[in-house]
C-alpha positions as CSV (number, residue, x, y, z in Angstrom):
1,X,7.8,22.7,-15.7
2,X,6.4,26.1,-17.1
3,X,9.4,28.3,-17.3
4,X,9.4,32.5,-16.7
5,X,12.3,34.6,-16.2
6,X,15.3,34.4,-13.6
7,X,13.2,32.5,-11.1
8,X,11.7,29.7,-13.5
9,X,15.1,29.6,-15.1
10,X,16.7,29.3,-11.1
11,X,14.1,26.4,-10.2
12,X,15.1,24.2,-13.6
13,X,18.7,24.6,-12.2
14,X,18.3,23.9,-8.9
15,X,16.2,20.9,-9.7
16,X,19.2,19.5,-12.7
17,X,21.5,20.5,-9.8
18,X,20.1,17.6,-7.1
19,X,19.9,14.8,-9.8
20,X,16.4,16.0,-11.4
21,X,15.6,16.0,-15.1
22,X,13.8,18.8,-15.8
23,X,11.3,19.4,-18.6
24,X,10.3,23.0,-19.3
25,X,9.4,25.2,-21.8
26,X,9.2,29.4,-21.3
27,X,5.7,31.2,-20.9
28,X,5.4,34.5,-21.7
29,X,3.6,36.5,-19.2
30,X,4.1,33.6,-16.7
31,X,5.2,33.5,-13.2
32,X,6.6,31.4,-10.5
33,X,4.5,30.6,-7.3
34,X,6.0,32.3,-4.0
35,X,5.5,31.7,-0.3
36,X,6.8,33.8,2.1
37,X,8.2,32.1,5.8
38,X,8.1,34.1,9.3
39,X,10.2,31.7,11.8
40,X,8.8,30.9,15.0
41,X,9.9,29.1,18.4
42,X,7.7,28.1,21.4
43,X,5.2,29.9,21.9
44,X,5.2,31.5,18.2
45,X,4.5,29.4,15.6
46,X,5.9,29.6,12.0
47,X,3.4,31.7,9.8
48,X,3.5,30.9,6.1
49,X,2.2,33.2,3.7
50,X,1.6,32.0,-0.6
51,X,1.7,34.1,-3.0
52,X,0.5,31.7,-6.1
53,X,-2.2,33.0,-7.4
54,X,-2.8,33.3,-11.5
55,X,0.4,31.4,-10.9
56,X,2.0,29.2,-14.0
57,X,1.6,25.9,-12.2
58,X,-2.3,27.6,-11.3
59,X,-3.0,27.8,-15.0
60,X,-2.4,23.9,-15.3
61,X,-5.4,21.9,-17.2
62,X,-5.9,19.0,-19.1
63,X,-4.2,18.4,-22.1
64,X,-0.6,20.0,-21.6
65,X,0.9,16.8,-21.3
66,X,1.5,13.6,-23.7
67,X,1.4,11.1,-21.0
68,X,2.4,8.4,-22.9
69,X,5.5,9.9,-23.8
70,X,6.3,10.5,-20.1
71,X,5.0,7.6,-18.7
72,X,7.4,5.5,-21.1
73,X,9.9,4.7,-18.5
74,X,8.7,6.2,-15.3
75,X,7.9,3.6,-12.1
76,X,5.3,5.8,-10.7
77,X,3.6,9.1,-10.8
78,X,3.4,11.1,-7.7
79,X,1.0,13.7,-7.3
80,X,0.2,16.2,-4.3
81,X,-3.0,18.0,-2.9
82,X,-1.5,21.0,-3.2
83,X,-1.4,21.2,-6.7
84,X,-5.0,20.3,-6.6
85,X,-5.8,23.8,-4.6
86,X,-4.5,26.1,-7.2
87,X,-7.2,25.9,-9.4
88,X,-10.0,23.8,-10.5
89,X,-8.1,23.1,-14.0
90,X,-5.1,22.5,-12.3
91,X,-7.1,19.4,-10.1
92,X,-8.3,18.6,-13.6
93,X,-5.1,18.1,-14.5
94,X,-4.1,16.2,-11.5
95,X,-6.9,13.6,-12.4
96,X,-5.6,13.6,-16.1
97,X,-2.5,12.4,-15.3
98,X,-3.7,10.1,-12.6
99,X,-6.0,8.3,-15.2
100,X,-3.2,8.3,-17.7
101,X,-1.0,6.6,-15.0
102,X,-3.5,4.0,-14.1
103,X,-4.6,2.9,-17.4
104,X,-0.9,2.7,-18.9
105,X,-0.1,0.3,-15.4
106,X,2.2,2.8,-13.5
107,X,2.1,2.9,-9.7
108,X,0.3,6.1,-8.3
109,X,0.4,7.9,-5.0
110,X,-0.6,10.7,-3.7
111,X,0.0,13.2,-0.9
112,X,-3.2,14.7,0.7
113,X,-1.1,17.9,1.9
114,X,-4.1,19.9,2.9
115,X,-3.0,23.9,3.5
116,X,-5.2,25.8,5.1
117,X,-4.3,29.1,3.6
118,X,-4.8,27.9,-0.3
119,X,-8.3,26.6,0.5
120,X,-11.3,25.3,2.7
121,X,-11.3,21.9,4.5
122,X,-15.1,21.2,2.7
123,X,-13.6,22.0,-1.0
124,X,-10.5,19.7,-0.3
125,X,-12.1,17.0,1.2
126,X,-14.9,17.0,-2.4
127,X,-11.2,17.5,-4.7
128,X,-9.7,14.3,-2.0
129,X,-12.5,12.4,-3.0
130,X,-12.2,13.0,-7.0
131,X,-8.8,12.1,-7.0
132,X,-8.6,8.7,-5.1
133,X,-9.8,6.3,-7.1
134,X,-6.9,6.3,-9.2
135,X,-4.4,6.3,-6.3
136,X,-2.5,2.9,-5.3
137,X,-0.5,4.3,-2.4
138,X,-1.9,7.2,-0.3
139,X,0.5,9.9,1.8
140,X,-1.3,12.0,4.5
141,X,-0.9,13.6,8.1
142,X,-3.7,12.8,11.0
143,X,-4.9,16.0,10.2
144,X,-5.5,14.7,6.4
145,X,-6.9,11.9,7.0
146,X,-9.8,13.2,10.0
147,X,-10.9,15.3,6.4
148,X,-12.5,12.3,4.8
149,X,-12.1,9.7,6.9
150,X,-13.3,11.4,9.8
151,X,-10.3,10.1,11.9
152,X,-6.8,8.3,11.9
153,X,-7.4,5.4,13.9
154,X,-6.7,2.2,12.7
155,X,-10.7,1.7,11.9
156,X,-10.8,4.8,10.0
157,X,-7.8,4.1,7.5
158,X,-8.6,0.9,6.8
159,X,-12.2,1.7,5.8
160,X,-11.0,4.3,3.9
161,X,-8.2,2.1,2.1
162,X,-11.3,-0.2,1.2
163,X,-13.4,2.3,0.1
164,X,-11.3,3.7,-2.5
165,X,-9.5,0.6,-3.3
166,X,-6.3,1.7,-1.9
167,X,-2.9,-0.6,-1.6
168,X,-1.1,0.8,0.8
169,X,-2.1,4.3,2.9
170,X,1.1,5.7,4.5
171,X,0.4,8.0,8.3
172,X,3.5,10.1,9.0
173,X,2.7,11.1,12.8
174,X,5.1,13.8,15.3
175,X,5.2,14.4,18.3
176,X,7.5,16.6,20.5
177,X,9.4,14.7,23.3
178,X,10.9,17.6,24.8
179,X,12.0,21.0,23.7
180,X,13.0,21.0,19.7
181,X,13.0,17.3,20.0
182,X,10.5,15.2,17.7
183,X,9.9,11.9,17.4
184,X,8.5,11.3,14.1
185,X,6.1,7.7,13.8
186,X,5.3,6.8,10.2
187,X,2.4,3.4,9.7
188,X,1.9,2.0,6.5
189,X,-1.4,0.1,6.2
190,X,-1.6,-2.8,3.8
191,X,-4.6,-5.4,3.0
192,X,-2.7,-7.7,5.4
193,X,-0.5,-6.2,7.7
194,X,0.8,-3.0,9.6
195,X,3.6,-1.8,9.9
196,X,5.4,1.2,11.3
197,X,9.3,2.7,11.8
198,X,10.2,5.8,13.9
199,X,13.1,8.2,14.7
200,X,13.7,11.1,16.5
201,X,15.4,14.1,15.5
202,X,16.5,17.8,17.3
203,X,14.6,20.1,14.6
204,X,16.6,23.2,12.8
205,X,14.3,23.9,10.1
206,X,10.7,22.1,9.7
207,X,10.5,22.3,6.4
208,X,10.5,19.8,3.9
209,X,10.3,16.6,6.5
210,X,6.9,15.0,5.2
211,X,8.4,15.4,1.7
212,X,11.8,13.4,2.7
213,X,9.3,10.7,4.1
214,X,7.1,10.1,0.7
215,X,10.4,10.1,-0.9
216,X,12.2,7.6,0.9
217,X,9.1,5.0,1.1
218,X,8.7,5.2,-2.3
219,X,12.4,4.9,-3.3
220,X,12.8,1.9,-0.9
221,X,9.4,0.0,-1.8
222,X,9.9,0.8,-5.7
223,X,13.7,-1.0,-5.5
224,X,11.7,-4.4,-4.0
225,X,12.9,-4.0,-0.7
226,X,9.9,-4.8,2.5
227,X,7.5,-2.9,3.8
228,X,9.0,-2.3,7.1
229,X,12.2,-1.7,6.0
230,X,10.0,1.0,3.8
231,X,8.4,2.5,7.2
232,X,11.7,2.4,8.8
233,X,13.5,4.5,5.6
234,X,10.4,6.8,5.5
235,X,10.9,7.6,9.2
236,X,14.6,7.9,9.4
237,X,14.6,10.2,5.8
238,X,12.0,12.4,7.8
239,X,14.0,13.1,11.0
240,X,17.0,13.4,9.0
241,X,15.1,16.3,7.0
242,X,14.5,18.1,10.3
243,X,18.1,18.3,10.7
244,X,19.1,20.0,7.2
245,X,18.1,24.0,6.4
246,X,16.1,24.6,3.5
247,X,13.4,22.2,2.2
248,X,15.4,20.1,0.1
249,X,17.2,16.9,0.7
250,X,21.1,18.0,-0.2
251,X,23.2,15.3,1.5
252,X,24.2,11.9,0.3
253,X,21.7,8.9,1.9
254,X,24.6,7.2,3.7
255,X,24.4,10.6,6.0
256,X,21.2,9.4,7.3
257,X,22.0,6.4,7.4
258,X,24.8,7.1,10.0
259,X,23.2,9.7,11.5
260,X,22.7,8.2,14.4
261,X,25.9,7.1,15.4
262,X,27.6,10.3,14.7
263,X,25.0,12.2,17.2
264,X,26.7,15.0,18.9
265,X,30.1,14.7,16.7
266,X,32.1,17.1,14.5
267,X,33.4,14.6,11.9
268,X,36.8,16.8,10.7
């Protein structure tokens, strides 16, 4: 993490706050990406606007990093499309680590992510394409996947898991049942099997959900448990997201794991 002023040194302590270890180092003349939230309900949507350009994280390139070093203990790298969009050194960077990762036997995965507002479906799709062959376990929307596999059916994600060589890809699907009620459906497609969870939630803030969902697969599949116990986690953490303000997770996992069974209650 590139460090500048207040902000950067904020960030570092709200990242060592939730259980993070934080690496950074100060850059003079740097500065932290922004993105700006309008709130919207039915028939509004939410507008988001970013502010990140000739950002520190968009100055990323190749090199920065001794991989080996931080690869020493680590279980897997995760990486996101969004990073990717910031600059074209920044995706070279992306790939760097992903190589490094591969080659030193650590899991990787990857988030697709596409945003709209950081860059075009045609140079995200070409950047998509760059980056996964050195993915194991792939993270994308419906939306994500119709940009280079030209659908999300069933057909489409497994050619594209066997053209790029991919172990698992991961769908995280919503849908709204009835008024600021989702019910969130995540499939995770394997060389052998399918398998899916779901939950449903009553949204206050719909930010950080897809997040929540990488998160908890990973967690649950790196610690040996099954796959459908890892589509069942990766469901419930997502719902349980939609519940919290803000876009990070900041309540212990037994909360979710109750959640459930305390709908509607004021536990005093």
């Amino acid at each position: 993490l590139r460090l500048q002023g207040a902000l950067g040194y904020g960030t570092a302590v709200h990242g060592r706050g939730k259980g993070v270890e934080v690496a950074g180092e100060r850059e003079a003349g740097g500065r932290a990406g922004l993105y700006f939230v309008e709130e919207g309900v039915q028939p509004r949507p939410t507008q988001v606007l970013y502010d990140r350009s000739g950002s520190s994280a968009s100055r990323l390139q190749p090199g920065m990093f001794d991989w080996e070093r931080v690869f020493r203990s680590a279980a897997a790298l995760h990486c996101s499309g969004i990073t990717c969009a910031l600059s074209p050194d920044a995706e070279k960077a992306v790939l760097e680590a992903l190589e490094a990762a591969s080659a030193g036997g650590v899991l990787t995965s990857f988030d697709l992510n596409y945003r709209s507002k950081l860059w075009s479906k045609e140079a995200a799709a070409a950047a998509f394409r760059r980056v996964l062959p050195w993915v194991d376990v792939l993270f994308a929307s419906p939306f994500d996947l119709a940009l280079i596999a030209g659908g999300a059916g069933q057909d489409a994600v497994e050619d594209l898991r066997r053209a790029f060589d991919l172990t698992h890809v991961v769908v995280r699907a919503q849908r709204e049942v009835s008024a600021g009620t989702l019910r969130v459906n995540v499939e995770v497609f394997g060389k052998d099997q399918v398998v899916q969870g779901s939950a449903q939630a009553v949204v206050l803030d719909a930010f950080g959900a897809g997040d929540a969902a990488v998160a908890a697969f990973l967690a649950c599949w790196l610690d040996g448990q099954s796959l459908e116990q890892a589509a069942v986690d990766a469901a419930e953490a997502s719902a349980y997201m939609y519940t919290i303000p803000g876009d990070t997770w900041v309540r212990p996992s037994a909360d979710a794991d109750a959640g459930s069974r305390r709908l509607g209650r004021i536990e005093r």
